[in-house]
Residue, then its C-alpha position, 0 to 999 in steps of 0.5 A: x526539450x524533454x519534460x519531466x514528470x512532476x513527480x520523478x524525485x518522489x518516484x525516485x525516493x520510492x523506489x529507493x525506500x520501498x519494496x512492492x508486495x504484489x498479492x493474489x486475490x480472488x476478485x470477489x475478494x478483493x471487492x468485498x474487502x474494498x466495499x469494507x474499507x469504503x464502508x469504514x472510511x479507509x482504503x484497502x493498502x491502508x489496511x494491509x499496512x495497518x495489520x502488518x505492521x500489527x502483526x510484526x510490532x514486536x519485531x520490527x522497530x521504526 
C-alpha cells in the first residue's frame, strides 16, 4: 500500500488557492535582506506579503 504525505490535502488546497511568484535576486541581496528580517524577528516571505499587500490595499479587497 502507498503512503501518503501527511500533508497532501493542504498541498492540494495550495495549489488551488495560490499562485507562485518566482522572484530573481542577486545573492548578496537576498542575503542581506535575509540577515534584516532575522534581525527584525520575521522572515523574508513575510515581508514581501506584508509590503504588497501595502502597496495594493486600496485596490485589492479581501
Amino acid at each position: 500500500m502507498e503512503e501518503k504525505s501527511k500533508y497532501a490535502r493542504q498541498a492540494a488546497y495550495n495549489r488551488r488557492t495560490y499562485v507562485r511568484f518566482p522572484l530573481d535576486l542577486k545573492p548578496d541581496v537576498l542575503e542581506t535582506f535575509k540577515a534584516k528580517c532575522a534581525k527584525n524577528g520575521t522572515t523574508p516571505t513575510t515581508e514581501i506579503k506584508r509590503f504588497i499587500a501595502e502597496y495594493c490595499k486600496d485596490e485589492v479587497k479581501e
